[in-house]
GURO-59441 format. One record per residue (C-alpha): x, y, z; residue number from 0. Coordinates in steps of 0.05 Angstrom, whole numbers, plus 5000, padded with zeros to 4 digits. Example, Ala and Ser with C-alpha at 12.3 -4.5 7.8 and 13.67 -1.06 7.14 Angstrom:
# residues 2
     x     y     z  resi
  5246  4910  5156     0
  5273  4979  5143     1
This chain:
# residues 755
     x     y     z  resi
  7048  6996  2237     0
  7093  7023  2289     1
  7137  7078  2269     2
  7217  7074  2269     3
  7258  7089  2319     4
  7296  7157  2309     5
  7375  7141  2309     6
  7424  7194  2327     7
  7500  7182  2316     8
  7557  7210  2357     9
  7607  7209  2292    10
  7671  7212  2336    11
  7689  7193  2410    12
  7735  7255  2416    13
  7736  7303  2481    14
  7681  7261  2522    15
  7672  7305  2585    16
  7695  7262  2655    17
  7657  7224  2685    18
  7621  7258  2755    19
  7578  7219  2797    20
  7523  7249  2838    21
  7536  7246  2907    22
  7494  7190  2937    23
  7506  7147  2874    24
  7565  7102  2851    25
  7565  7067  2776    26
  7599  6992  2769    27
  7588  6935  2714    28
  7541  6875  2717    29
  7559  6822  2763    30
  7538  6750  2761    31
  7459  6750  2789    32
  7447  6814  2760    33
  7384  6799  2718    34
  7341  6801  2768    35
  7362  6878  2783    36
  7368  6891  2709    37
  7289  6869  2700    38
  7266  6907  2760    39
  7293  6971  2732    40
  7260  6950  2653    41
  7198  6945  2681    42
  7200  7019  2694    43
  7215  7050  2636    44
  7216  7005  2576    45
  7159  6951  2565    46
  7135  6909  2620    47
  7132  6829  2638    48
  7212  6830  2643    49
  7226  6757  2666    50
  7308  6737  2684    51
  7295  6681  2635    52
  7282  6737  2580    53
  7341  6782  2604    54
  7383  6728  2581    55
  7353  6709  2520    56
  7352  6778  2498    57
  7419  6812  2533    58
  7459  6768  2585    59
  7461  6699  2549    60
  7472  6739  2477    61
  7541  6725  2426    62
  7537  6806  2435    63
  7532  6818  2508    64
  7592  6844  2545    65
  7593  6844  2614    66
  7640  6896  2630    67
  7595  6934  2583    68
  7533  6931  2631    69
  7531  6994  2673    70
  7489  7001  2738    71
  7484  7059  2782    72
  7478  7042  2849    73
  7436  7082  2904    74
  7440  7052  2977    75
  7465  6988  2947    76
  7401  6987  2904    77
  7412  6989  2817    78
  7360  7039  2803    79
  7395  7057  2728    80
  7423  7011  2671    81
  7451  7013  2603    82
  7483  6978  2561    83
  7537  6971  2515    84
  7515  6939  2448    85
  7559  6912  2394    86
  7525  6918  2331    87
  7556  6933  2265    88
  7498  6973  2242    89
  7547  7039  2225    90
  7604  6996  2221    91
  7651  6951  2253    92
  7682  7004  2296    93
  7610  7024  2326    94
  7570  7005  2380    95
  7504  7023  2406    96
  7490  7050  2463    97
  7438  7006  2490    98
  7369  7000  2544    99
  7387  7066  2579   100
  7333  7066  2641   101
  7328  7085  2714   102
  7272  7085  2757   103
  7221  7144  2766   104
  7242  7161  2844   105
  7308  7171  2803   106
  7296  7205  2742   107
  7312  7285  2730   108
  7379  7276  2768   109
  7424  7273  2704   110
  7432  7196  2715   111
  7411  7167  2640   112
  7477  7233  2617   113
  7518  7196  2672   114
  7509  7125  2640   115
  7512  7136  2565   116
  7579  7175  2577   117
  7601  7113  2611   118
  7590  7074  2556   119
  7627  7126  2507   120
  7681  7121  2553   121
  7677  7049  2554   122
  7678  7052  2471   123
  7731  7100  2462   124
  7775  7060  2515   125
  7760  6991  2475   126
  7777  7021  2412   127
  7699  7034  2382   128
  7709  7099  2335   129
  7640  7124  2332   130
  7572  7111  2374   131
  7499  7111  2351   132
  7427  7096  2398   133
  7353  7096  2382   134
  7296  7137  2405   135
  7226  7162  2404   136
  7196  7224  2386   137
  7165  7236  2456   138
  7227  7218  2497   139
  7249  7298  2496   140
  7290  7306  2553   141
  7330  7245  2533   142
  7345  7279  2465   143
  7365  7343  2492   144
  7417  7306  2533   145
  7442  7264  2475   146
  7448  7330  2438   147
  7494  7353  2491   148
  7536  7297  2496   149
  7561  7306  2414   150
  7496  7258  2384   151
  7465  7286  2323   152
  7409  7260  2282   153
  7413  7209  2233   154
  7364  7201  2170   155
  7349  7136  2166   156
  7283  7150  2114   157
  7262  7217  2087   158
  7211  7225  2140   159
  7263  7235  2197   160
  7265  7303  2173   161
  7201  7325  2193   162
  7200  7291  2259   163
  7265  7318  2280   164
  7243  7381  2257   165
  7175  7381  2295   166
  7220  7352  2361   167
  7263  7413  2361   168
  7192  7452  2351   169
  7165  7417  2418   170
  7233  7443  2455   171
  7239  7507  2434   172
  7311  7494  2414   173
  7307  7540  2354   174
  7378  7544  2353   175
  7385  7472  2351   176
  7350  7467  2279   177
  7401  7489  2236   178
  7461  7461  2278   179
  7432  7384  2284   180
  7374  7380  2233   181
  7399  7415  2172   182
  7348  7404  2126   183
  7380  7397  2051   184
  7329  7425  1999   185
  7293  7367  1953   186
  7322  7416  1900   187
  7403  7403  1912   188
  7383  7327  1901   189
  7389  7289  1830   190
  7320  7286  1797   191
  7324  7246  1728   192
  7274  7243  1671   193
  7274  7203  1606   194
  7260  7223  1540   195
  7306  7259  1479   196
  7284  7324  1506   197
  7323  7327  1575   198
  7398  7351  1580   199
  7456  7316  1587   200
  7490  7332  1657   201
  7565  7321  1672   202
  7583  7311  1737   203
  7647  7278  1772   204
  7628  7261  1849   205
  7697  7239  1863   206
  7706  7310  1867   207
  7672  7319  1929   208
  7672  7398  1935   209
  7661  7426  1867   210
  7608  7363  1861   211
  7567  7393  1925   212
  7572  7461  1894   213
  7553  7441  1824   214
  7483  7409  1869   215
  7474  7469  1897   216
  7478  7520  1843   217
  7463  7484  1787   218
  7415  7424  1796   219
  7381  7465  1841   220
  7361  7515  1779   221
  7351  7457  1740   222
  7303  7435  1792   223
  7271  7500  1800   224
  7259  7504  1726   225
  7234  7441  1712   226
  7281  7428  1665   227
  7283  7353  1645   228
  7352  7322  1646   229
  7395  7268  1667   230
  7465  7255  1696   231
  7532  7228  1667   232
  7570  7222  1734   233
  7643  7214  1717   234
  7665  7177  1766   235
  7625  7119  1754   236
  7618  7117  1676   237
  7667  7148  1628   238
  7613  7134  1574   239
  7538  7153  1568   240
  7487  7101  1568   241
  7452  7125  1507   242
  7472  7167  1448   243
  7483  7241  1466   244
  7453  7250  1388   245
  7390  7235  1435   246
  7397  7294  1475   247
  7367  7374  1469   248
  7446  7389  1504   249
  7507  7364  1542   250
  7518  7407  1600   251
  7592  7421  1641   252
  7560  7434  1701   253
  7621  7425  1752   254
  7686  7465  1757   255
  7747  7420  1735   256
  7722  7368  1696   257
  7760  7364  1638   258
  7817  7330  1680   259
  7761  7270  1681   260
  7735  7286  1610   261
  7763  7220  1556   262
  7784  7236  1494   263
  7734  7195  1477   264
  7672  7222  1506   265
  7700  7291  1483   266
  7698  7269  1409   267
  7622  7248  1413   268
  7612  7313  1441   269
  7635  7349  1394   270
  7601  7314  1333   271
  7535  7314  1371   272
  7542  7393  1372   273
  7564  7397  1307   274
  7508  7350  1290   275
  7457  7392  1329   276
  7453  7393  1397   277
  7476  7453  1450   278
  7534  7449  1489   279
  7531  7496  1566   280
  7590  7498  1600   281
  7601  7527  1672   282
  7666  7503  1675   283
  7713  7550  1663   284
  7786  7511  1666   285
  7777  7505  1587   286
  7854  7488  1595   287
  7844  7429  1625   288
  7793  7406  1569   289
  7811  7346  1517   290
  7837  7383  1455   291
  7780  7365  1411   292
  7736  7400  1454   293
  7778  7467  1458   294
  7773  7463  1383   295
  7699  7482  1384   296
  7698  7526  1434   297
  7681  7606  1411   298
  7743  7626  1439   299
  7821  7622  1423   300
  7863  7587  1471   301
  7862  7600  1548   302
  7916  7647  1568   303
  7923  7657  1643   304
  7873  7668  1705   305
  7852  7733  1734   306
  7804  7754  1783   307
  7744  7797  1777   308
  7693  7824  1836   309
  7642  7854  1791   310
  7602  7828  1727   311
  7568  7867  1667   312
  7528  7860  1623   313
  7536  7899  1550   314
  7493  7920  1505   315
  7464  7876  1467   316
  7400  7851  1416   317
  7421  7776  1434   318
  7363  7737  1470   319
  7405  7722  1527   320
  7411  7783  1550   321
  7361  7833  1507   322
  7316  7847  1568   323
  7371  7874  1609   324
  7393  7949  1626   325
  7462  7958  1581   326
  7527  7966  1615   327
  7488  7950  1688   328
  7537  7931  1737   329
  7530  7853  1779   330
  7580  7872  1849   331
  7599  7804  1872   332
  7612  7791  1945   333
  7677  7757  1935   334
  7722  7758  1882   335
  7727  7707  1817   336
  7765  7666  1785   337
  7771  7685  1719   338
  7798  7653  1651   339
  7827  7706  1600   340
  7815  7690  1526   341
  7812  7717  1468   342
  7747  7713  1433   343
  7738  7726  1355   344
  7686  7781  1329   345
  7640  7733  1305   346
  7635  7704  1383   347
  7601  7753  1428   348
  7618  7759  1494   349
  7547  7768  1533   350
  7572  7778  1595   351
  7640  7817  1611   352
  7686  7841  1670   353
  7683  7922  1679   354
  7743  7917  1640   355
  7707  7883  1581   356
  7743  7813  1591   357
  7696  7763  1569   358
  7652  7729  1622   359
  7603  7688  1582   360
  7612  7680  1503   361
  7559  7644  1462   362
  7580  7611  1388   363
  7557  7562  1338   364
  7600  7503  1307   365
  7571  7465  1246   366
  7494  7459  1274   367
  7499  7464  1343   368
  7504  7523  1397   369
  7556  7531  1448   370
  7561  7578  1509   371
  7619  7577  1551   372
  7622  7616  1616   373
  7697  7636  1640   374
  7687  7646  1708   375
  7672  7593  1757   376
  7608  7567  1780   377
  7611  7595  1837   378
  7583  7657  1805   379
  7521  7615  1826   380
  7537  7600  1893   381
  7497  7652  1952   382
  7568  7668  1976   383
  7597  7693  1925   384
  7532  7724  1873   385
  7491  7667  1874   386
  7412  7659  1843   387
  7359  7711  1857   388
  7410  7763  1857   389
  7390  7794  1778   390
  7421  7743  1729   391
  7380  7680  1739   392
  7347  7699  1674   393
  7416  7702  1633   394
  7418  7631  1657   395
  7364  7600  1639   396
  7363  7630  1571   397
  7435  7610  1561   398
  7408  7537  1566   399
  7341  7557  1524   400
  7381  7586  1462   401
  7435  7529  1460   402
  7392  7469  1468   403
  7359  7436  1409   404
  7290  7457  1401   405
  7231  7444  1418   406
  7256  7462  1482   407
  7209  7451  1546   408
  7210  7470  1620   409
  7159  7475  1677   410
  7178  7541  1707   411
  7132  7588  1748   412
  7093  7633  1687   413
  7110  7703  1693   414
  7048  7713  1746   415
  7045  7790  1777   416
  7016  7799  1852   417
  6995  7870  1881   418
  7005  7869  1956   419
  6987  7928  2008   420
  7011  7918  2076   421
  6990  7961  2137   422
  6925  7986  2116   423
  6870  8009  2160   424
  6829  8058  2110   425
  6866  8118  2141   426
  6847  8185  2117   427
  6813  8165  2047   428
  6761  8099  2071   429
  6808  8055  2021   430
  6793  8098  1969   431
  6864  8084  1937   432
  6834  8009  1920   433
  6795  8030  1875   434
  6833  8054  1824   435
  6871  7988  1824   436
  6811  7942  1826   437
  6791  7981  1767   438
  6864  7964  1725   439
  6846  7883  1742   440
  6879  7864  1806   441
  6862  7820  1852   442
  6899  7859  1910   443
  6924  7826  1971   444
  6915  7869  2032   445
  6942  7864  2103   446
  6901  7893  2149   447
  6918  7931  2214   448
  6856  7915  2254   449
  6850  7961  2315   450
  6857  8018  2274   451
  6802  8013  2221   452
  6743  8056  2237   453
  6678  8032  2244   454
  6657  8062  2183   455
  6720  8024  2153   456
  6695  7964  2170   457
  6632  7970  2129   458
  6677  7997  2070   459
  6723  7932  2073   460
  6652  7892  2070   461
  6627  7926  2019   462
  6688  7923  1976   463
  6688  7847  1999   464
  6618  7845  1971   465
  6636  7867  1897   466
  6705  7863  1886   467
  6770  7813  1886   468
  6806  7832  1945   469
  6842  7787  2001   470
  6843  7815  2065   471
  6885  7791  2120   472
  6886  7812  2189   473
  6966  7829  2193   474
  6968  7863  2258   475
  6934  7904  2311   476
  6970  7969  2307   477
  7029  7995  2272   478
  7079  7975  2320   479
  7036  7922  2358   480
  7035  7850  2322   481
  6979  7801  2330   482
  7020  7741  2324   483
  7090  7776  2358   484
  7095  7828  2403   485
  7139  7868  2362   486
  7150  7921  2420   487
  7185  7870  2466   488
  7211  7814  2404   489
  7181  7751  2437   490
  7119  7715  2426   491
  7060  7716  2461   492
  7033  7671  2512   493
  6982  7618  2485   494
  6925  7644  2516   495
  6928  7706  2498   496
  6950  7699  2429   497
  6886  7662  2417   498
  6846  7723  2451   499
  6876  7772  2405   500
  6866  7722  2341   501
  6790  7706  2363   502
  6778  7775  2377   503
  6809  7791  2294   504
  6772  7742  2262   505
  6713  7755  2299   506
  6710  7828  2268   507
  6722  7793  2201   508
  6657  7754  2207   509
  6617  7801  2247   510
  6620  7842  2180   511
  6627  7793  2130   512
  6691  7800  2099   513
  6727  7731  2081   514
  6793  7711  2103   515
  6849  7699  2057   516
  6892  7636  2058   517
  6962  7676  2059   518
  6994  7692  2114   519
  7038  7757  2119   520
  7049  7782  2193   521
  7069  7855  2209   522
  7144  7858  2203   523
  7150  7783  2177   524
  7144  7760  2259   525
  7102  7705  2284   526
  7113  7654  2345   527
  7120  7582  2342   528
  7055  7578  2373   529
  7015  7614  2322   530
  7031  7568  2263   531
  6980  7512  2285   532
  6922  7557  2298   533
  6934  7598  2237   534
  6939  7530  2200   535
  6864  7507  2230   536
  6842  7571  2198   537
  6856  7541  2136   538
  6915  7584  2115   539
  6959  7547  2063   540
  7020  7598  2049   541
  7067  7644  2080   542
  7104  7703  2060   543
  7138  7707  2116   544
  7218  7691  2106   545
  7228  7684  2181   546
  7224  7614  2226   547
  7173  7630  2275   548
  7201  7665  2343   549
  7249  7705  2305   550
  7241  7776  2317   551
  7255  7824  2250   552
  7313  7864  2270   553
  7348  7800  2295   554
  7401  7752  2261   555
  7360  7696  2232   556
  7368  7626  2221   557
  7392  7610  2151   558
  7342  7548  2147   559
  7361  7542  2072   560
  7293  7538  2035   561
  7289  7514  1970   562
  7304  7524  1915   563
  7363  7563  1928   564
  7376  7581  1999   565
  7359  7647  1992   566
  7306  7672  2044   567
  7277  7732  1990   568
  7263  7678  1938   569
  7227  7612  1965   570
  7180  7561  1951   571
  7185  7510  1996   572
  7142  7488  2057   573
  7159  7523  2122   574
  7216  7487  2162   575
  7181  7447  2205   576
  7111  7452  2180   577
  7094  7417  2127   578
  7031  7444  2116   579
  7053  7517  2102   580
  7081  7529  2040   581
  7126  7591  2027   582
  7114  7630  1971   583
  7173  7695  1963   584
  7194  7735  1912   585
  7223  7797  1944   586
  7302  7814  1925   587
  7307  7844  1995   588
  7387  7850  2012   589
  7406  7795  2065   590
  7473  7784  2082   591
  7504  7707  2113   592
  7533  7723  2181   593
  7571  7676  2229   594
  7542  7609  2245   595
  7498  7598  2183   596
  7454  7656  2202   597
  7426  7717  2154   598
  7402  7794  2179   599
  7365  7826  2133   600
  7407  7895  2108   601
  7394  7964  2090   602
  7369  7971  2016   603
  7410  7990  1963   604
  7385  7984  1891   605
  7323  7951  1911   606
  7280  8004  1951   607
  7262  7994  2027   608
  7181  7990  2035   609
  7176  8067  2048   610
  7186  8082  1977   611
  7141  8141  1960   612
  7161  8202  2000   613
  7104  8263  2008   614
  7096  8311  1950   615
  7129  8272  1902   616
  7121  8298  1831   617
  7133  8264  1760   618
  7196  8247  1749   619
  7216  8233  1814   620
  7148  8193  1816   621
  7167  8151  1757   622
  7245  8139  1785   623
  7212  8118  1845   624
  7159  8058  1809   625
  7216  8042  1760   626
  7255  8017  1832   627
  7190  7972  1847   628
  7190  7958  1780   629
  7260  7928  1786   630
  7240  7891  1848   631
  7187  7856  1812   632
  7231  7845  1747   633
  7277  7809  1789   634
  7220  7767  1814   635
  7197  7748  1734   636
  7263  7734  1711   637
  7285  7688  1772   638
  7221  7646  1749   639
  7183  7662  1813   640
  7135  7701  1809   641
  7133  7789  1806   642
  7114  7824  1870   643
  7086  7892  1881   644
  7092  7915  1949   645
  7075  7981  1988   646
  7051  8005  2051   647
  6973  8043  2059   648
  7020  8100  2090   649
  7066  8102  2025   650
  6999  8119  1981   651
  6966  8167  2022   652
  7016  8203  2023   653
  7024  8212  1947   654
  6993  8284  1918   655
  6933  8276  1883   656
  6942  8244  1811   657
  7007  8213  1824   658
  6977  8150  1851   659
  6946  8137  1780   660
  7009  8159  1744   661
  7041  8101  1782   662
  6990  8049  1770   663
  6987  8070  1698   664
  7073  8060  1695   665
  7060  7993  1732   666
  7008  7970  1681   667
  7060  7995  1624   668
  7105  7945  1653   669
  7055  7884  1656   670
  7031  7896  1586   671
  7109  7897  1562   672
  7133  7834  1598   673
  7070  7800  1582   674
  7060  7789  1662   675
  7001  7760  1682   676
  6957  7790  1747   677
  6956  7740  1794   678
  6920  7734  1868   679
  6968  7725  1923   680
  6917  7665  1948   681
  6927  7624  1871   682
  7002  7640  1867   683
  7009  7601  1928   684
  6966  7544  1898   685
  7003  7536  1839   686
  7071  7546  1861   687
  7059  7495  1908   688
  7031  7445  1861   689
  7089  7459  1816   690
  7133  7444  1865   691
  7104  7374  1876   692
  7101  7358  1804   693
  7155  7337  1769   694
  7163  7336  1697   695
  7195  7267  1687   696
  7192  7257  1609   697
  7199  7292  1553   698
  7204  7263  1478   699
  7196  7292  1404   700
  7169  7249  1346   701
  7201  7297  1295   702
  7165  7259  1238   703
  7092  7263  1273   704
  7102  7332  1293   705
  7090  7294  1376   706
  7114  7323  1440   707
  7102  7267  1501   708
  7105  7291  1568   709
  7095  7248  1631   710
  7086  7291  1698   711
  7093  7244  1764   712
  7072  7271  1839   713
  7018  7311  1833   714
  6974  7382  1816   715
  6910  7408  1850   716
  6917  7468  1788   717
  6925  7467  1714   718
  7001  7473  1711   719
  7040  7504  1647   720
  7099  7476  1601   721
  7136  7526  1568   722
  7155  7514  1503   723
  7206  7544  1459   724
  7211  7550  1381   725
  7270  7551  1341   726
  7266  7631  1353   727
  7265  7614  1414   728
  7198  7640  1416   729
  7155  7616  1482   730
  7090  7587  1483   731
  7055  7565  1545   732
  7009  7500  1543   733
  6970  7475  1603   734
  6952  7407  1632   735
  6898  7378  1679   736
  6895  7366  1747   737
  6931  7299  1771   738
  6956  7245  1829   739
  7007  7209  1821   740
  7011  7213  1741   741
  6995  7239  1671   742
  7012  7240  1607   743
  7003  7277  1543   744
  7013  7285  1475   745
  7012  7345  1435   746
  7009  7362  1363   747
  7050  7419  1359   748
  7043  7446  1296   749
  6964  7446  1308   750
  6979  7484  1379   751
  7029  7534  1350   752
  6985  7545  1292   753
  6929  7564  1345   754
């Protein structure tokens, strides 16, 4: 079955450039006897066996045809180019389409096919069409880029169109034109239901167009991430909820405003379902605007005014929300907040405060049920203003976890710990600072630097290879010289000798026996477009890399807006473009948003740069230092992504002897305490990936059998985990098999717990 046709859709017919005619050439409309001329030109470009008896069945003798809508251009009295204007009402009544645009070969590459499809535009806009679309093929390139510069952009017509526009702007090296025509939207800021009395309630009001968007981007999208099964109330086409919200583990507020579209009604069954039992999260903050029966519940006294705040803390406290966190740590925001001042009794803690100890977030109970209101806006969520990934993702999700009714289940990432080395070359020691964390049960992931291991090296590496869990990756040829970049000069090689310098890497690889992993991490995150398919046949499956490829490090990249959230130090999400690489980042590396939707990666501040460990360090400068890479990972656990050790060969070796251990030893202290679990780089990609595709669709609790059901749809290549929480809000992790498409389970939870 034939593919599609791509659309593209020119949305306005504003500022169309004039018309200029190559010299030579002159344009006019179809005159009577024209099909003959029309045909002659078809055959050409577009099909073959064009017969005048056709050209009217199909254009000329058509309800739709216009004949002051036929354009030829004209060379020595000759039409060697045609296109039509086209009617349809495919985008509307005030479209048309811009129709058959063809000239001959001895005429092609002179800018004619730009010439007639602004003639047609200007034919539109003067016969009062407001907007334009045509159809195309993925091969017709040239054509595209010349649509793209007369104002078309692509249309999505089925979720495939994505890809292929993606892989046409790949074929035309128009890196810039990714973000400004495709724009890829993460599957993660879309609405994905489940069933079952175990999902949320979400309130949203898409009337409200802009806090709506937001409230998809910051909130569905951690909802998404997490796994967490819900389903949506949308305002603005049902006042009521379809079922009982008695049948629900919480409602959720998760748009700013919505108490001006909030009944009385609805706000009365929400307040007897908490009070019979069931949380209640709000991330609205304009309690003001809330029905009065709902301000009644709320755990704090009446709004007062609005304030601003640029920074967020969080106190001390044993609460679960919060008990992992450093006391009194300050959150700087990047713009200021709107803020609601209230009063909140003693009985009501305020989790999260202003540096002036105005509540932020309070938690409270009413009859049964929980309740935590936040009192800024959700934009606290949003990149631009503090957004996910940034140290707080975990007050969020517990926040949901200790309201909601319990059992409580999710399909997060489980708290999975990686130990990467990049840079290495067995320098001065022979990789004898491996051992000692082979030894402590990692499965270390190791980028190698292959023109300057020794020879004796190499044998090391295969001996290691031949005993021990290790990846190795061939990251780059020297320090400053990339094998998939070249760093020196920031632009990627040329193909053949990019696949010189790959053959000649791999080739040491298998000359001494030392496997390949399926991770890709280049030196200094750079790679060129050209790379990606031949890494890809050498069966690598994830990247590390937060860069498109061609983008040099020290450059202003593309904000390509991975998913879940955006943010290029915390992805999983297939590379933009290419499918078949998934993306697998958990580094809190500071980025800041620039001009035009782009991000540059910034100096570190309280997460440390890669050249952490200094020469001659000594204890306790040695443990401040690990406590920073400590943090880094932290970040990484409580986001629900996964926790990420990461240091250079030339950080270690420079380390005085014994402090190496001492910072293995403090890292271990950490996993042990967090309950972490050492991971491979190689299997985090493999499960992240599958968890990704799966979705956990329904969730349902048979209080008097004891029964959870779950129902996963899409599908797993690894044993994926539900987390499950207690009334203690205790967490148990339970895995499943392998699956396509579907499965479904029941558990007996008091038999599992018991376990």
């Amino acid at each position: 079955m034939a593919e599609q046709q791509l659309h593209m859709i020119r949305s306005n017919l504003d500022d169309l450039p004039d018309l200029i005619i190559p010299e030579g050439y002159a344009l006019r409309t179809y005159q009577p006897g024209d099909e003959a001329a029309w045909c002659a030109i078809m055959e050409t470009g577009i099909g073959s066996n064009w017969t005048i008896e056709e050209c009217r069945a199909q254009i000329t003798g058509q309800d739709l045809f216009l004949p002051d809508g036929l354009f030829f251009i004209v060379y020595d009295g000759e039409p060697v180019a045609a296109a039509c204007v086209w009617p349809t009402a495919l985008y509307g009544p005030t479209s048309a389409q811009v129709h058959m645009v063809c000239a001959k070969p001895a005429h092609r590459g002179k800018g004619l096919g730009h010439l007639l499809t602004l003639a047609l535009l200007h034919y539109m806009r003067d016969h009062d069409y407001e907007s334009s679309y045509l159809g195309t093929d993925d091969f017709r390139i040239p054509a595209i880029k010349s649509y793209l510069r007369l104002g078309f952009e692509p249309a999505y017509l089925e979720d495939s169109h994505r890809v292929r526009w993606a892989a046409i702007f790949s074929d035309t090296d128009q890196t810039d034109q990714w973000w400004r025509h495709v724009r890829p939207e993460p599957a993660s800021y879309q609405i994905r239901e489940a069933s079952g009395n175990r999902v949320l309630l979400v309130i949203l009001d898409h009337s409200q167009q802009d806090t709506y968007n937001r409230a998809r981007r910051t909130i569905l999208s951690a909802l998404y991430h997490l796994d967490i099964p819900y389903r949506v109330l949308d305002l603005a086409e049902d006042r009521e909820p379809s079922q009982a919200l008695s049948t629900h583990q919480a409602v959720i507020l998760a748009q700013e405003g919505l108490g001006d579209s909030l009944s009385e009604s609805l706000a009365r069954q929400m307040v007897k379902a908490v009070c019979d039992g069931i949380g209640f999260i709000s991330f609205d903050h304009c309690i003001d605007r809330y029905p009065e029966s709902l301000i009644a519940i709320l755990p704090v006294n009446s709004a007062q005014t609005r304030h601003e705040t640029q920074r967020v803390v969080v106190p001390a406290s044993d609460h679960f929300i919060v008990r992992t966190h450093e006391p009194e740590k300050r959150h700087n925001l990047r713009q200021t907040l709107e803020l609601m001042c209230v009063e909140t009794p003693g009985h009501n803690p305020a989790l999260l405060e202003t540096d002036g100890q105005m509540p932020v977030m309070v938690v409270g109970q009413v009859g049964e049920g929980r309740i935590v209101q936040y009192l800024v806006s959700p934009r606290l969520w949003d990149a631009a203003y503090y957004g996910h990934g940034e140290g707080l993702d975990d007050v969020f999700w517990k926040s949901i976890v200790w309201a909601s009714r319990k059992p409580f289940v999710m399909k997060a990432m489980p708290s999975y710990m990686t130990f990467q080395v990049q840079h290495a070359s067995g320098a001065s020691d022979g990789f004898d600072w491996l051992r000692p964390v082979l030894s402590r049960g990692w499965t270390p992931y190791v980028g190698v630097l292959t023109e300057e291991v020794h020879t004796d090296d190499w044998a090391i590496m295969a001996d290691i290879a031949s005993t021990d869990n290790v990846i190795w990756y061939p990251q780059g040829m020297t320090e400053k010289r990339g094998l998939y970049y070249h760093h020196p000069r920031s632009q990627a090689y040329h193909d053949n000798e990019l696949r010189v310098r790959m053959a000649q890497a791999e080739e040491k690889f298998k000359q001494h026996g030392i496997p390949i992993g399926h991770t890709f991490y280049p030196s200094y995150g750079e790679y060129g477009r050209n790379a990606v398919p031949m890494i890809m046949g050498a069966e690598v499956r994830y990247s590390l890399s937060p860069f498109l490829p061609n983008e040099a490090q020290l450059a202003d990249h593309i904000h390509w807006e991975p998913g879940p959230y955006g943010h290029p130090g915390f992805i999983l999400d297939d590379l933009f473009g290419f499918p078949g690489l998934f993306v697998t980042r958990a580094d809190p590396e500071p980025y800041e948003l620039i001009q035009n939707r782009r991000f540059r990666i910034t100096k570190p501040s309280a997460v440390p740069s890669r050249n952490l460990l200094e020469p001659g360090l000594r204890p306790p400068r040695t443990i401040n230092i690990v406590d920073k890479i400590i943090s880094s990972a932290k970040m990484g656990l409580d986001a629900r992504f996964y926790g990420g050790i990461m240091l250079k060969e030339q950080d270690i070796i420079s380390l005085a002897p014994g402090e190496w251990e001492v910072i293995l030893d403090r890292i271990d202290s950490f996993v042990s305490d967090t309950g972490a679990i050492k991971m491979a780089q190689d299997a985090v990609g493999a499960y992240a990936r599958s968890k990704v595709q799966a979705h956990l669709a329904h969730a349902s609790y048979e209080k008097d059998s004891d029964e959870l059901h779950v129902a996963f749809t899409g599908s797993s290549t690894v044993p994926l985990h539900l987390q499950i929480f207690d009334d203690s809000c205790r967490e148990r992790a339970l895995a499943f098999d392998t699956f396509e498409e579907r499965l479904e389970e029941s558990i007996q939870l008091g038999e599992w717990l018991s376990e």
